[in-house]
N, C-alpha and C positions, 0 to 999 in steps of 0.2 A: 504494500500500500504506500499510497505518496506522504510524503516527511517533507517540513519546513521547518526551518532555522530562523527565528527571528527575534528583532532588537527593538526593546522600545526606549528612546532616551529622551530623558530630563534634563533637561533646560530652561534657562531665564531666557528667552527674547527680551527684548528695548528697542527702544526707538530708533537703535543702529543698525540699518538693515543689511549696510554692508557688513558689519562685526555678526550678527545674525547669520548671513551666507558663510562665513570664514569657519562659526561655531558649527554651524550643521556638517559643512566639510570634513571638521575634525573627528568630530564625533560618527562621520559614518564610514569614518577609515577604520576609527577602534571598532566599530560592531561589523565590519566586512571581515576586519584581522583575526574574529571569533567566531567565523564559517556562517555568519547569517544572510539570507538572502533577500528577508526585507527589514528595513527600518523606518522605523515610525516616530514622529513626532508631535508635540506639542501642537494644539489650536495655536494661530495667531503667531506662529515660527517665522513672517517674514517681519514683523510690526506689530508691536505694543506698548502702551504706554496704560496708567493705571491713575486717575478715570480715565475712561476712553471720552475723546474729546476730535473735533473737529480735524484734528490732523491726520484721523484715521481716513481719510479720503485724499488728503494730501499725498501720503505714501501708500495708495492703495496703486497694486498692478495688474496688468493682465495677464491672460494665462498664459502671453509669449514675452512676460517679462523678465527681466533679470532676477527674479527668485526662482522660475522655474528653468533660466536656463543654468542657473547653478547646481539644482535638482540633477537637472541633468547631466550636465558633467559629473557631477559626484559620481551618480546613478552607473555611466559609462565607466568610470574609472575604477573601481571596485563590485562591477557586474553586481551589481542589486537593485532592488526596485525600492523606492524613497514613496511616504507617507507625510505630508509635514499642510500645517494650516497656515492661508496663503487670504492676506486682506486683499480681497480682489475689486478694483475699480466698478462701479457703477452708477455713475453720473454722482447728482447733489450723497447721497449714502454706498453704503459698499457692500460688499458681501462676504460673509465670513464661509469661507472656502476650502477645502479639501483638496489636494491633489494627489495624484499616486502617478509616481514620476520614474519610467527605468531610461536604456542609453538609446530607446527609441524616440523616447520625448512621452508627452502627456498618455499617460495610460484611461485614467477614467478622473472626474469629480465630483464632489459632492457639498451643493453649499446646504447650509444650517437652515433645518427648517423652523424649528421653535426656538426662538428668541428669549435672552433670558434675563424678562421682567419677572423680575420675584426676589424676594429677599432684597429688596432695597435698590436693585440697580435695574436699571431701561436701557436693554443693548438696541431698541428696536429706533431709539432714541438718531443710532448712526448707522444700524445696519437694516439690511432688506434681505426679507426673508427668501430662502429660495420655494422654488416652487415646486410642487408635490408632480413624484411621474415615477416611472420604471427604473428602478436603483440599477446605477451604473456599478459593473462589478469587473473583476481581472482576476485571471486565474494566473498561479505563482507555485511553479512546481508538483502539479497536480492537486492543487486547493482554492477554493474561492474564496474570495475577497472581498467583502463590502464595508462602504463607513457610510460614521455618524458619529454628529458631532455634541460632547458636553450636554448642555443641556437637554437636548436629545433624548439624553438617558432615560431620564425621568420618565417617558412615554413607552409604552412596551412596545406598543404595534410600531415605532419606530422598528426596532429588531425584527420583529415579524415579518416585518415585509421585504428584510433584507434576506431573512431566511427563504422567504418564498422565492425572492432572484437566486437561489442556489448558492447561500452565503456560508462556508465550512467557518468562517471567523470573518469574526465584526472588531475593526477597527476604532477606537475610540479617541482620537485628541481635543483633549480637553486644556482649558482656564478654571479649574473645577476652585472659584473662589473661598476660600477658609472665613470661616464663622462655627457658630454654635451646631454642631452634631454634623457637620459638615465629612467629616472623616467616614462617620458612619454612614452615612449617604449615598457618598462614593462607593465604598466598599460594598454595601448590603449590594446595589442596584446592578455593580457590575458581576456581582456573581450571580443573581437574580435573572441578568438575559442571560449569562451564560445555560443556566441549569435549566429557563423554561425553552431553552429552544438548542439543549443539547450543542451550541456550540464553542468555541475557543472564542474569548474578547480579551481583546490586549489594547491595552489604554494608556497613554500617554501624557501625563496633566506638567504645569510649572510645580518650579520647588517650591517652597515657603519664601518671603512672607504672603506674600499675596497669592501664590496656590496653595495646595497645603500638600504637595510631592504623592506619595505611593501610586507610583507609576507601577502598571501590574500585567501579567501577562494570566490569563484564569483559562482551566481546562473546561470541557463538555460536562462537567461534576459540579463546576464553582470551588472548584481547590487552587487556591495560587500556586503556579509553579515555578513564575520569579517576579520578583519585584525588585523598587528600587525605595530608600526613604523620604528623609524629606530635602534633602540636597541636591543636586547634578550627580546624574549618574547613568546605570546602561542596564537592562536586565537582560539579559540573552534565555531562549527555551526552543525545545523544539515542540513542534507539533506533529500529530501526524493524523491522516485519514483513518487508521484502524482503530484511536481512541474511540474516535465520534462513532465510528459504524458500532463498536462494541456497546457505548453507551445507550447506543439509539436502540439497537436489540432491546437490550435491559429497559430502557426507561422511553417507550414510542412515544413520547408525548405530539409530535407533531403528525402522526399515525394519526392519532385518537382526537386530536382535538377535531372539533362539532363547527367552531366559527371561525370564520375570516375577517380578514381587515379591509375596508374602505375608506377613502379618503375624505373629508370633508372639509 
């Protein structure tokens, strides 16, 4: 059965977009030099600043801009395939944006579709939400691939509908903001799609202070099988096809469920 090697890494983005491309660089030489073949990043990995403010349209780019043509290079130069959240241009607001990037250039994206007014902050304030359709997905050594992003989580039929595009792991970068039970949040919800939809989520948030780190890789069970804590760092796991088919025997939940998801 097909095996995948893969890296999620923590990092602080800022308002340096070029120190931003120089860090992803680095960082996706050490998780290539660790036999992984994809790495995934943080929401918001070309530009951030914390409130977000007006200038996130200033430095927003397209999808043939210089964040992803560095993506790409990276991508070529160490044969992997690059995950990283990309403030994408779109006119007066922007779009909080997904890319999955190898040495052929843009593989799939995926921009945010729930916004996250709650808990004190209005992203909707600078971003636009993207719009609801057929989850763009890329298969990576015999395994599929779908995202979604941060607040996202919170929604289940998010995931569900990733599953239903034939998704073996759901990709998660996150800005997963720190506050009161905030840790727990994170934690419960990503082992929560994991377990109800039997598949691998590997998730990617900022360190502390303004995220709060446990960047996590979770199997088809909701067991972590790496992580990172609350500082810069890299988790490396493999995955593989025979977990998921094993668990899906044991636990058919996507067998047996009775309802679907529709968009509204």
């Amino acid at each position: 059965m097909s095996e995948l090697v893969v890296a999620v890494c923590q990092f602080r983005p800022t308002e340096d977009r070029e120190g931003n491309r120089t860090r992803i660089t680095e960082l996706v030489a050490d998780a290539a030099s660790r036999g992984t073949r994809l790495v995934v990043f943080p929401e918001y990995s070309s530009y951030f600043v914390d409130p977000m403010d007006a200038s996130f349209a200033l430095h927003a780019e397209t999808l043939d801009g210089e964040f992803v043509r560095a993506l790409q290079a990276a991508a070529s130069a160490h044969d992997v395939t690059i995950i990283a959240g990309l403030v994408e241009a779109a006119g007066e607001r922007v779009r909080n944006t997904l890319v999955a990037v190898d040495a052929t250039g843009l593989r799939a994206t995926y921009r945010k579709q729930h916004l996250y007014d709650a808990f004190g902050q209005t992203e909707s304030d600078w971003i636009e939400a993207g719009e609801l359709g057929v989850p763009q997905t890329l298969d990576i050594d015999g395994l599929r691939i779908a995202m979604m992003t941060c607040y996202d989580l919170r929604f289940p039929e998010v995931a569900r509908t990733l599953v239903d595009a034939g998704a073996d792991v759901i990709v998660v970068p996150a800005e997963w903001v720190r506050g009161p039970l905030k840790e727990h949040h994170w934690t419960t919800l990503l082992a929560a799609r994991a377990i109800e939809n039997t598949v691998y989520v590997v998730a990617a948030d900022h360190p502390t202070p303004i995220g709060i780190g446990h960047s996590q890789i979770i199997d088809p069970q909701g067991v972590v099988i790496a992580g990172v804590g609350t500082g810069d760092g890299i988790a490396v796991a493999q995955l593989s096809q025979e977990a998921i088919a094993r668990v899906r025997e044991v636990n058919p939940v996507l067998r047996l469920r009775r309802y679907g998801v529709v968009p509204r």
